[in-house]
TORROPA-663501 format. One record per atom (N, C-alpha, C): chain; x, y, z; atom name; residue in one letter; residue number from 1. Coordinates in steps of 0.1 Angstrom, whole numbers. Atoms other than C-alpha are relative to their C-alpha. Layout:
<atoms>
<chain A, x X, y Y, z Z, name CA, resn A, resi NUM> $
...
</atoms>
This chain:
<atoms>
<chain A, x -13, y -7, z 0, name N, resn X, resi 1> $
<chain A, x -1538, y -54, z -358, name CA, resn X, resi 1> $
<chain A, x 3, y 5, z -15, name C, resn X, resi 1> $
<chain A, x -5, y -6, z 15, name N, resn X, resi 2> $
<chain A, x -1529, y -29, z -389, name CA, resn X, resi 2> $
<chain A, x 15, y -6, z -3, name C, resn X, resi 2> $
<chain A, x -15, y 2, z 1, name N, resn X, resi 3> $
<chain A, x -1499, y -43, z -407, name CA, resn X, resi 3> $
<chain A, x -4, y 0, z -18, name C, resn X, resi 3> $
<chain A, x -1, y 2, z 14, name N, resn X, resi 4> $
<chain A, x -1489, y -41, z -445, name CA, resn X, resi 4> $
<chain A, x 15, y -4, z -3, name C, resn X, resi 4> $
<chain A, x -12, y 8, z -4, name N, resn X, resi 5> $
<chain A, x -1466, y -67, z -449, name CA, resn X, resi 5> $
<chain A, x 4, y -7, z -18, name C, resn X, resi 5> $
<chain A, x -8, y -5, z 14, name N, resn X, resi 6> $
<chain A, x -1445, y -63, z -485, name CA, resn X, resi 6> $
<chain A, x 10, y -18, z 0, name C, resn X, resi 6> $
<chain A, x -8, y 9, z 7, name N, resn X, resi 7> $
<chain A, x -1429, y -95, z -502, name CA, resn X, resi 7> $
<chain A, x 4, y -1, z -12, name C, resn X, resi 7> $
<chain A, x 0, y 1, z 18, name N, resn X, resi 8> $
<chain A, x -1411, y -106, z -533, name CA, resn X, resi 8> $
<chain A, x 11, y 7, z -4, name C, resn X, resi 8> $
<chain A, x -10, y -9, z 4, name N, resn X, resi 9> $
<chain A, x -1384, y -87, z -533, name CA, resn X, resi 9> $
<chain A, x 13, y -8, z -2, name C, resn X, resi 9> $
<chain A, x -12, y 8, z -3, name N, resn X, resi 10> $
<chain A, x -1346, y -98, z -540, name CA, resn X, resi 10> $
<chain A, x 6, y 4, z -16, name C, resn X, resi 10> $
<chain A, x -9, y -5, z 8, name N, resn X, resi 11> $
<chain A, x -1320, y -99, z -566, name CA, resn X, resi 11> $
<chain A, x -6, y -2, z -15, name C, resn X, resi 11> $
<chain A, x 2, y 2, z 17, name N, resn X, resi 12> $
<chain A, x -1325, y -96, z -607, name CA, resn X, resi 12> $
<chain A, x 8, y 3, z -5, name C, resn X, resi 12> $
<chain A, x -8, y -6, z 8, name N, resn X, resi 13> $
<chain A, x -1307, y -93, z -636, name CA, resn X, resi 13> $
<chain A, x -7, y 11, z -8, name C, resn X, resi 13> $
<chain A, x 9, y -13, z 3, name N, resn X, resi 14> $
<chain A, x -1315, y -61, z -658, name CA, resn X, resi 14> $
<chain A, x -5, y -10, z -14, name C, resn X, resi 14> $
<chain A, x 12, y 10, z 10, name N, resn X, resi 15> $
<chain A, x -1347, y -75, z -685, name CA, resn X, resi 15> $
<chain A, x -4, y -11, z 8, name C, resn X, resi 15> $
<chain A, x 10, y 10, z -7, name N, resn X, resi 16> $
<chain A, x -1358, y -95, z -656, name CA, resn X, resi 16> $
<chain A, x -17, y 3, z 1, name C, resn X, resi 16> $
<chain A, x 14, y -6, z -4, name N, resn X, resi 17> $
<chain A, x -1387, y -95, z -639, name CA, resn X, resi 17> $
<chain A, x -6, y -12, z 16, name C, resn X, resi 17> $
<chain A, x 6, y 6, z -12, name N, resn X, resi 18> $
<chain A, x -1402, y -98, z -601, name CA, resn X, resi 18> $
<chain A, x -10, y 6, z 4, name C, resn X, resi 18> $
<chain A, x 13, y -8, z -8, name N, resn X, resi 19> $
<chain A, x -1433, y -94, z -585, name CA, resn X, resi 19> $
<chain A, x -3, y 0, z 12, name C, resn X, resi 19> $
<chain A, x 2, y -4, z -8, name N, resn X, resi 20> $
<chain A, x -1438, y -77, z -558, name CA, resn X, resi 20> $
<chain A, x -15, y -2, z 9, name C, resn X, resi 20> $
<chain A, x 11, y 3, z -7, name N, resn X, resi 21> $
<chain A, x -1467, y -88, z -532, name CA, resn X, resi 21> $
<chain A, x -5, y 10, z 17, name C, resn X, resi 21> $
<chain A, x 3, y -9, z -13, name N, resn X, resi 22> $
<chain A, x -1484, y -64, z -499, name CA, resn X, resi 22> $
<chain A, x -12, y -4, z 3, name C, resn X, resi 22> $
<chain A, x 14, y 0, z -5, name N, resn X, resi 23> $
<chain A, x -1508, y -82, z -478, name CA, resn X, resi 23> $
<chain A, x -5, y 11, z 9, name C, resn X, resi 23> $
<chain A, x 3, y -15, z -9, name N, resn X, resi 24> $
<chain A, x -1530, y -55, z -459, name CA, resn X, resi 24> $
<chain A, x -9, y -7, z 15, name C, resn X, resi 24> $
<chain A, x 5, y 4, z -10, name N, resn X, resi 25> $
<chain A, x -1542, y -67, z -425, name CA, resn X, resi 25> $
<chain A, x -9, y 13, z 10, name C, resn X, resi 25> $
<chain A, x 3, y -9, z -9, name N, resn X, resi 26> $
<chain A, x -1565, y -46, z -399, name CA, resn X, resi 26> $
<chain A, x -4, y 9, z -5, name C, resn X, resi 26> $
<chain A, x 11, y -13, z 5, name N, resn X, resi 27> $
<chain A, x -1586, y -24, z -420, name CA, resn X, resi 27> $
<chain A, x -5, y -4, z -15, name C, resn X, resi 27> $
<chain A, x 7, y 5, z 18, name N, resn X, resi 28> $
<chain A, x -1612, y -22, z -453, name CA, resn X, resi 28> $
<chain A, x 11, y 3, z -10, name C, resn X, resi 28> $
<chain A, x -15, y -2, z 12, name N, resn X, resi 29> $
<chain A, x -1589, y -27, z -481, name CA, resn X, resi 29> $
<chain A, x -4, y 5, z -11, name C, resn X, resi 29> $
<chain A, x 2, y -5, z 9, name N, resn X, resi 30> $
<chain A, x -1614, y -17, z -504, name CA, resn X, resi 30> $
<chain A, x -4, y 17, z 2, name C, resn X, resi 30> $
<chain A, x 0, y -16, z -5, name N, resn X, resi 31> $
<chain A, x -1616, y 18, z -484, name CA, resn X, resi 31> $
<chain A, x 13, y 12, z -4, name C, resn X, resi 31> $
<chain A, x -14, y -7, z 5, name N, resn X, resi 32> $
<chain A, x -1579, y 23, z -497, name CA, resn X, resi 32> $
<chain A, x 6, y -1, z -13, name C, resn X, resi 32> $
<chain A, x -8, y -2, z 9, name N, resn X, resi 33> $
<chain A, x -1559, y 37, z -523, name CA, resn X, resi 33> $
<chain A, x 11, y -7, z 0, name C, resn X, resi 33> $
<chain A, x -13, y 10, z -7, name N, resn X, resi 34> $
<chain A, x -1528, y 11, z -526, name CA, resn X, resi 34> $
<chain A, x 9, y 10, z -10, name C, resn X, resi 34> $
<chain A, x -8, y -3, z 8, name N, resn X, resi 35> $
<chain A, x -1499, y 24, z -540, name CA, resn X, resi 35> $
<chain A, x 16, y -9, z 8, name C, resn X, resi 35> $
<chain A, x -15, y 3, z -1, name N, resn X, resi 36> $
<chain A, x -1462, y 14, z -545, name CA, resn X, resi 36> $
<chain A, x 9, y 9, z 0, name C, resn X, resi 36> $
<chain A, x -5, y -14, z -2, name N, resn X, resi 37> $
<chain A, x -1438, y 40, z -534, name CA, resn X, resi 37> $
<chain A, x 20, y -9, z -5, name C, resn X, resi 37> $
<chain A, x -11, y 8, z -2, name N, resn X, resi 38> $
<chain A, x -1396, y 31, z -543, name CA, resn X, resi 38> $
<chain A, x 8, y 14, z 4, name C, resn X, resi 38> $
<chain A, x -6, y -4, z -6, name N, resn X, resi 39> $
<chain A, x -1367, y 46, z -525, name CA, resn X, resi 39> $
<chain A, x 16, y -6, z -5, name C, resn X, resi 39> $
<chain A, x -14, y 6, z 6, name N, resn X, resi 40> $
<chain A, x -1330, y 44, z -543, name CA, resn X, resi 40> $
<chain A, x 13, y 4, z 13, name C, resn X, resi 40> $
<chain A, x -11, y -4, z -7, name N, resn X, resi 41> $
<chain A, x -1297, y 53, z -521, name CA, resn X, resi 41> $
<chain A, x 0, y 14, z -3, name C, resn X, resi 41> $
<chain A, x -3, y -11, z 6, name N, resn X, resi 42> $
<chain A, x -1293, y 91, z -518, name CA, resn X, resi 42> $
<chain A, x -14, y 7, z -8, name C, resn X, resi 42> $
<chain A, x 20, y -10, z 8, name N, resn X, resi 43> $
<chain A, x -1332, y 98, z -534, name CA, resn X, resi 43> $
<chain A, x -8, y -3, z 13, name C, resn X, resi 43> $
<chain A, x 15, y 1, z -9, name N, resn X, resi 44> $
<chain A, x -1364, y 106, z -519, name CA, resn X, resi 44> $
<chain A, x -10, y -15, z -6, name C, resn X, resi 44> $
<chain A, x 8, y 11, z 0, name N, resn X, resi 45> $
<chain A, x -1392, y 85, z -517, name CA, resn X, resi 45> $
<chain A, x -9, y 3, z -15, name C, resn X, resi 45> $
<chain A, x 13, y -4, z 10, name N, resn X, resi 46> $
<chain A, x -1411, y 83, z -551, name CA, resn X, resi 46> $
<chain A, x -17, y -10, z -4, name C, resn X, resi 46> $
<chain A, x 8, y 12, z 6, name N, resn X, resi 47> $
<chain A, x -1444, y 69, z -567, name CA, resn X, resi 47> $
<chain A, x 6, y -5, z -12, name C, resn X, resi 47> $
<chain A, x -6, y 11, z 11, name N, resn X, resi 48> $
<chain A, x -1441, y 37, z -587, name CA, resn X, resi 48> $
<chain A, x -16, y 1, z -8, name C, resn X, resi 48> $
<chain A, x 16, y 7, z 8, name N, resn X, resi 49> $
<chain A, x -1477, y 29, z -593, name CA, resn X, resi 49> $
<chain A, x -13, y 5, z 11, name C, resn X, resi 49> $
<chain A, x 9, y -3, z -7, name N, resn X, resi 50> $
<chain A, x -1511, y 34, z -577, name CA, resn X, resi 50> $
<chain A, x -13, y -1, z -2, name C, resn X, resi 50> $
<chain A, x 14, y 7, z 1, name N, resn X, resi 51> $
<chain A, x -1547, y 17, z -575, name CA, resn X, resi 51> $
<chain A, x -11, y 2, z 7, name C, resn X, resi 51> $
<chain A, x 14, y 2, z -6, name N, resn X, resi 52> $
<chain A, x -1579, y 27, z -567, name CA, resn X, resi 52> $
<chain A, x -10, y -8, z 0, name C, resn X, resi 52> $
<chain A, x 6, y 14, z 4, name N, resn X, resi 53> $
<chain A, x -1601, y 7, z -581, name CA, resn X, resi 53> $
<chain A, x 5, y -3, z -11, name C, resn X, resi 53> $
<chain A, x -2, y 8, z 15, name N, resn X, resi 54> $
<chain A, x -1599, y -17, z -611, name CA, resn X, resi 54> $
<chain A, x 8, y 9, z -9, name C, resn X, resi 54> $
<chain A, x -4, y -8, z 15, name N, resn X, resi 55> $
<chain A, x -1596, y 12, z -640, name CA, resn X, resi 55> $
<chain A, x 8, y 14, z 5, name C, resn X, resi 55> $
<chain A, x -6, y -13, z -4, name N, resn X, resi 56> $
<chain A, x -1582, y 40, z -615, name CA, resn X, resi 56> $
<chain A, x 16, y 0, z -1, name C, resn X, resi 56> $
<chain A, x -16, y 3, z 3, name N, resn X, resi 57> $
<chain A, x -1543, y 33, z -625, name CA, resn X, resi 57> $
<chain A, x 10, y 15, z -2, name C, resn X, resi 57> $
<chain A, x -7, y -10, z 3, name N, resn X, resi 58> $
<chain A, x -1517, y 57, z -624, name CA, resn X, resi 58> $
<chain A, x 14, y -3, z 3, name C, resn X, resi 58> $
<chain A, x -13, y 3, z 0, name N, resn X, resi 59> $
<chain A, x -1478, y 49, z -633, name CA, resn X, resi 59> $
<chain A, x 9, y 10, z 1, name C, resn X, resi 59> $
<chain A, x -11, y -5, z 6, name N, resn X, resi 60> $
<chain A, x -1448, y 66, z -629, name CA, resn X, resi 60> $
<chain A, x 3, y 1, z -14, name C, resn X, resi 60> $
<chain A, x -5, y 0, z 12, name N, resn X, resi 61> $
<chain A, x -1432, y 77, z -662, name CA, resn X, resi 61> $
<chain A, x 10, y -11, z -2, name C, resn X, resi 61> $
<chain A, x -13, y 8, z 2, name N, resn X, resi 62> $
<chain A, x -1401, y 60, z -658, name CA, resn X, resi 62> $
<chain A, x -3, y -17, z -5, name C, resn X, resi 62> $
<chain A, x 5, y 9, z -3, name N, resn X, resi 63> $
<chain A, x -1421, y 26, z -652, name CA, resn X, resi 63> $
<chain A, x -13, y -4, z -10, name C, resn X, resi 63> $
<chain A, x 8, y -1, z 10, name N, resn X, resi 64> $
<chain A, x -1449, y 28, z -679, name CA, resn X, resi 64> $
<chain A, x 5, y -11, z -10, name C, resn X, resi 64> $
<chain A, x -2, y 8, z 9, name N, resn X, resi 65> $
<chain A, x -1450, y 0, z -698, name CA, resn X, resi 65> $
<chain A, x 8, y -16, z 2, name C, resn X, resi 65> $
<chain A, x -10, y 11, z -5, name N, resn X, resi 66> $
<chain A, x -1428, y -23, z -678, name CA, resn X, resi 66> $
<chain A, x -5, y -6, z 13, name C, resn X, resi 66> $
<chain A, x 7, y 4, z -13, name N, resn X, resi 67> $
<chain A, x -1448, y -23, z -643, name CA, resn X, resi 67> $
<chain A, x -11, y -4, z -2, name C, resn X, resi 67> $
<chain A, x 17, y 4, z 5, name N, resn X, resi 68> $
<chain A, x -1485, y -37, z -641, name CA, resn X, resi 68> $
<chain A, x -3, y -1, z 20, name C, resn X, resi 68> $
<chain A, x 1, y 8, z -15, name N, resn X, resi 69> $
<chain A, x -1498, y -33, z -605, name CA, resn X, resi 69> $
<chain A, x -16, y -1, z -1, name C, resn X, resi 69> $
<chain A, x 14, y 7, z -7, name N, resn X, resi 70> $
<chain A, x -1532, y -51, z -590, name CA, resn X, resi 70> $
<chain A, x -4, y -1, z 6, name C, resn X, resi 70> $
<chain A, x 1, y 5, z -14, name N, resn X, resi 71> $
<chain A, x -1550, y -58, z -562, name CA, resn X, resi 71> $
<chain A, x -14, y -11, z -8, name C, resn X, resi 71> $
<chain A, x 9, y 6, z -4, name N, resn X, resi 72> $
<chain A, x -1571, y -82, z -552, name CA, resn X, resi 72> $
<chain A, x -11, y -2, z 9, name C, resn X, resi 72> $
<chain A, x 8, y -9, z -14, name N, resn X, resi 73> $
<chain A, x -1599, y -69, z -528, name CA, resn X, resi 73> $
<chain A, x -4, y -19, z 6, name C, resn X, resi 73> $
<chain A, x 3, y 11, z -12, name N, resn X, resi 74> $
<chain A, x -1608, y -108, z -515, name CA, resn X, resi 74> $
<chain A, x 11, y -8, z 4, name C, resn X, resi 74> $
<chain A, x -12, y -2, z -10, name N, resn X, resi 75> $
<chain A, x -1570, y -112, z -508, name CA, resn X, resi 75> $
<chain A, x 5, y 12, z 11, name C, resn X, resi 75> $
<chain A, x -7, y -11, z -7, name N, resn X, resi 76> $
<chain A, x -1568, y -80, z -493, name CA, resn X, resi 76> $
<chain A, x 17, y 2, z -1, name C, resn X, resi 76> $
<chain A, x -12, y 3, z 5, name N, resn X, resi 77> $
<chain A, x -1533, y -80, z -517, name CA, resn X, resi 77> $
<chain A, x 1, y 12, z -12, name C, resn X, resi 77> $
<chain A, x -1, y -3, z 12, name N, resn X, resi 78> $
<chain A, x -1519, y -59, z -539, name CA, resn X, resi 78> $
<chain A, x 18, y 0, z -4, name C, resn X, resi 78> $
<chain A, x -11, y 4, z 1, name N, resn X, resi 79> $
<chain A, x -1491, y -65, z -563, name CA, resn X, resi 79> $
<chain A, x 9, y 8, z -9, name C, resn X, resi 79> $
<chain A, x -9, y -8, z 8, name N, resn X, resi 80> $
<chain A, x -1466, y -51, z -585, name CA, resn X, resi 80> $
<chain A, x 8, y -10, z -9, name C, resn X, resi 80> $
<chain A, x -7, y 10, z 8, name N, resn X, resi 81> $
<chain A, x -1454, y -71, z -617, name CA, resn X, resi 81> $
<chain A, x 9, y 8, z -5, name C, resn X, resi 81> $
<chain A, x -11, y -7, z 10, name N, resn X, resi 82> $
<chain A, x -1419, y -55, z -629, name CA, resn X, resi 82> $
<chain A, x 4, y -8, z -7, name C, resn X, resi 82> $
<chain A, x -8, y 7, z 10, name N, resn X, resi 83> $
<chain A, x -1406, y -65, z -661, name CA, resn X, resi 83> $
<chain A, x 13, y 8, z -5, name C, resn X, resi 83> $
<chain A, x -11, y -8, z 4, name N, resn X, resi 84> $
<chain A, x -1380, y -55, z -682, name CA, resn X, resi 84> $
<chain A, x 10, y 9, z 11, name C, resn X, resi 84> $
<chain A, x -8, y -9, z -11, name N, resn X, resi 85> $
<chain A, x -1359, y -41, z -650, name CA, resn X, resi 85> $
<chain A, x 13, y 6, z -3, name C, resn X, resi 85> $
<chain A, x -16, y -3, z 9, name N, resn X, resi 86> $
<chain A, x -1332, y -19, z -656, name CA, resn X, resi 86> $
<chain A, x 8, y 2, z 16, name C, resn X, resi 86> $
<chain A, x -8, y -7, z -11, name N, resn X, resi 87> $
<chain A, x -1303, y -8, z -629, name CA, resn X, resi 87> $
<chain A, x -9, y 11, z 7, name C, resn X, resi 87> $
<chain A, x 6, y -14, z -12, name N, resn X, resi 88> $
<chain A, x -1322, y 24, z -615, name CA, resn X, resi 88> $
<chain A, x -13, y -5, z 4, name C, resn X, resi 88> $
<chain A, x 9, y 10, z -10, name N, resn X, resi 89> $
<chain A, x -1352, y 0, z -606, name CA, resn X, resi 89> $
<chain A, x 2, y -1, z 13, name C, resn X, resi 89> $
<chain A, x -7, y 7, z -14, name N, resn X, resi 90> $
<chain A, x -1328, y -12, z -579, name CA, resn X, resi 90> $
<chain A, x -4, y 14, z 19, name C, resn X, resi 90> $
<chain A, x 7, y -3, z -11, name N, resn X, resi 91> $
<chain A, x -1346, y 2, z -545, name CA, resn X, resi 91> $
<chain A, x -1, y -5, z 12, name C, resn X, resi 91> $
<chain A, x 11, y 7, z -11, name N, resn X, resi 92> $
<chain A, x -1365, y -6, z -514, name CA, resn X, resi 92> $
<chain A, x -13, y 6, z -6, name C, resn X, resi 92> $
<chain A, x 14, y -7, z 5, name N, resn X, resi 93> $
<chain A, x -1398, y -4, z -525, name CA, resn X, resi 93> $
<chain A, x -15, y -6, z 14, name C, resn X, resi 93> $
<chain A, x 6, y 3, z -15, name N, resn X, resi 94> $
<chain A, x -1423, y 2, z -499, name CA, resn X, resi 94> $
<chain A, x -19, y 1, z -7, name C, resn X, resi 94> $
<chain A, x 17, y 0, z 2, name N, resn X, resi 95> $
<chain A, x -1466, y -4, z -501, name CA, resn X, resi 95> $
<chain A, x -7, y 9, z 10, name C, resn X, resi 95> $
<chain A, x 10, y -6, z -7, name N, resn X, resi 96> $
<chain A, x -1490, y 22, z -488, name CA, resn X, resi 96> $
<chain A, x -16, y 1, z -6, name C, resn X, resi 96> $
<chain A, x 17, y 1, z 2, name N, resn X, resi 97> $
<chain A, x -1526, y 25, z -478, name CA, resn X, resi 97> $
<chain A, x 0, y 14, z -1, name C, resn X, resi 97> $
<chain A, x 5, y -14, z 0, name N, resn X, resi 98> $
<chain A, x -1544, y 57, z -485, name CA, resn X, resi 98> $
<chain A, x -11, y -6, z 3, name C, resn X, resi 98> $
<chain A, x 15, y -1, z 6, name N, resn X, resi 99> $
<chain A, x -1582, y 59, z -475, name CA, resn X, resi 99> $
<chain A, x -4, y 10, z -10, name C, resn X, resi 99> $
<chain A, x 3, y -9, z 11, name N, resn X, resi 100> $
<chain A, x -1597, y 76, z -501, name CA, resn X, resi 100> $
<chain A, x -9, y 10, z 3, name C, resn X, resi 100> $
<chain A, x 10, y -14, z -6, name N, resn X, resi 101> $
<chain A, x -1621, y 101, z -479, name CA, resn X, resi 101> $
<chain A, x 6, y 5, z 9, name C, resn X, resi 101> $
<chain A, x -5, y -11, z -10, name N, resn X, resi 102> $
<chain A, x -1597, y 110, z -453, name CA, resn X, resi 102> $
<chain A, x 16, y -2, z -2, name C, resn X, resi 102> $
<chain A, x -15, y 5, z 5, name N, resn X, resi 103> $
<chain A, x -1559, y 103, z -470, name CA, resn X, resi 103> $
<chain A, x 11, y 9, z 14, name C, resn X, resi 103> $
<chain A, x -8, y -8, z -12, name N, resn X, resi 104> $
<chain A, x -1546, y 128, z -440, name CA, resn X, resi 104> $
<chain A, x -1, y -7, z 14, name C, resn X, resi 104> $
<chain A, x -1, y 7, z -8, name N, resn X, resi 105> $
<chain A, x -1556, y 107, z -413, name CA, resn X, resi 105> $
<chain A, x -1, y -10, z 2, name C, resn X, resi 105> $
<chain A, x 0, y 18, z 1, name N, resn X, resi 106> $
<chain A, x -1551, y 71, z -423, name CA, resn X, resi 106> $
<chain A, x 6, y -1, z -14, name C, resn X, resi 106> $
<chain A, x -14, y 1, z 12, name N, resn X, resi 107> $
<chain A, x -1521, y 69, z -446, name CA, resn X, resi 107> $
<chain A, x 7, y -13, z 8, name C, resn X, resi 107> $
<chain A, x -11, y 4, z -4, name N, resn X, resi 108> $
<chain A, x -1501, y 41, z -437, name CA, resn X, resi 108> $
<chain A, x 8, y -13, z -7, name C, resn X, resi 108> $
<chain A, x -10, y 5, z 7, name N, resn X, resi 109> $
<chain A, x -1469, y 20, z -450, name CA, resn X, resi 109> $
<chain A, x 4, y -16, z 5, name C, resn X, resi 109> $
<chain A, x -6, y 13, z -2, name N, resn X, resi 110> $
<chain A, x -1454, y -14, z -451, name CA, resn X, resi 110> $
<chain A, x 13, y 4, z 4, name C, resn X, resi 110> $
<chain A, x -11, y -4, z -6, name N, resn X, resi 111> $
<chain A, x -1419, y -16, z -438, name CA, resn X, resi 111> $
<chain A, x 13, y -2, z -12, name C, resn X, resi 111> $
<chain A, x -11, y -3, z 11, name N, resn X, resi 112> $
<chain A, x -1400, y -21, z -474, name CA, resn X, resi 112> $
<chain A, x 2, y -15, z -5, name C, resn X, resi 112> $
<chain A, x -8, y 17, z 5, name N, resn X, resi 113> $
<chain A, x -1385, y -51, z -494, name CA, resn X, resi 113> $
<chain A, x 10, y 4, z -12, name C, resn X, resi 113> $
<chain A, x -9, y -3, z 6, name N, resn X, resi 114> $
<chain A, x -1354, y -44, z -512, name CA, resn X, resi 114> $
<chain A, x 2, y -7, z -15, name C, resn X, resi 114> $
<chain A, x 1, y 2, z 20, name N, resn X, resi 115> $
<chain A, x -1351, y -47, z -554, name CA, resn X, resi 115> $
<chain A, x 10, y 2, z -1, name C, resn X, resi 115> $
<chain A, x -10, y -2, z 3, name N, resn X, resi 116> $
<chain A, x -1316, y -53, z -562, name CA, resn X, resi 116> $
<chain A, x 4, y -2, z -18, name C, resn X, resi 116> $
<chain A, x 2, y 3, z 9, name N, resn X, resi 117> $
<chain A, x -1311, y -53, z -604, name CA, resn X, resi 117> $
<chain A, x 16, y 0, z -3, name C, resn X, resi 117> $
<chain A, x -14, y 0, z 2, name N, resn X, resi 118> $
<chain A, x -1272, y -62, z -612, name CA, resn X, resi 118> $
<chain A, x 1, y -13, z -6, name C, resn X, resi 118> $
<chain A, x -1, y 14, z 8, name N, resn X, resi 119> $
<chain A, x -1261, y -85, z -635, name CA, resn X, resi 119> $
<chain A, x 20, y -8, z 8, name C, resn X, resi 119> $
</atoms>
């Protein structure tokens, strides 16, 4: 059964720091592009981060320097270390699979874990 099932999420102060966890169940994990998508009140959905392999990394601006995401291909896991968190952090941040040869017909998402950053 496909599921991508997002943990780790919850309240911080701003200069915290949580990390975000997405185990991937029901398909090759090393067949997929993982990314971290976040979603504020009132915004669209954006990228946070995103992993192809090892050295294939690509950050948000906003997030550069403060995020670190990873996977682990023999957890079938990938994670998201936020540091330094400021107020517009504060989200649902959701994990998606991409394959990387057919991204149009095998895209799919975790169901969210909410990032609150308020002191």
């Amino acid at each position: 059964q496909l599921q991508l099932v997002e943990s780790g999420g919850g309240l911080a102060q701003p200069g915290g720091s949580l990390t975000l966890a997405c185990v991937v169940q029901g398909l090759t994990f090393t067949h997929f592009t993982m990314s971290w998508y976040r979603q504020a009140p009132g915004k669209g959905r954006e990228l946070v981060a995103s992993i192809k392999h090892g050295t294939d990394i690509v950050y948000a601006d906003s997030v550069k320097g403060r995020f670190i995401i990873s996977r682990d291909n023999d957890k079938n896991t990938v994670r998201l270390q936020m540091n330094s968190l400021k107020f517009e952090d504060t989200a649902v941040y959701y994990c998606r699979a991409e394959h990387i040869l057919i991204p149009s017909q095998a895209t799919y998402w975790g169901q969210g874990t909410q990032v609150t950053v308020s002191s």
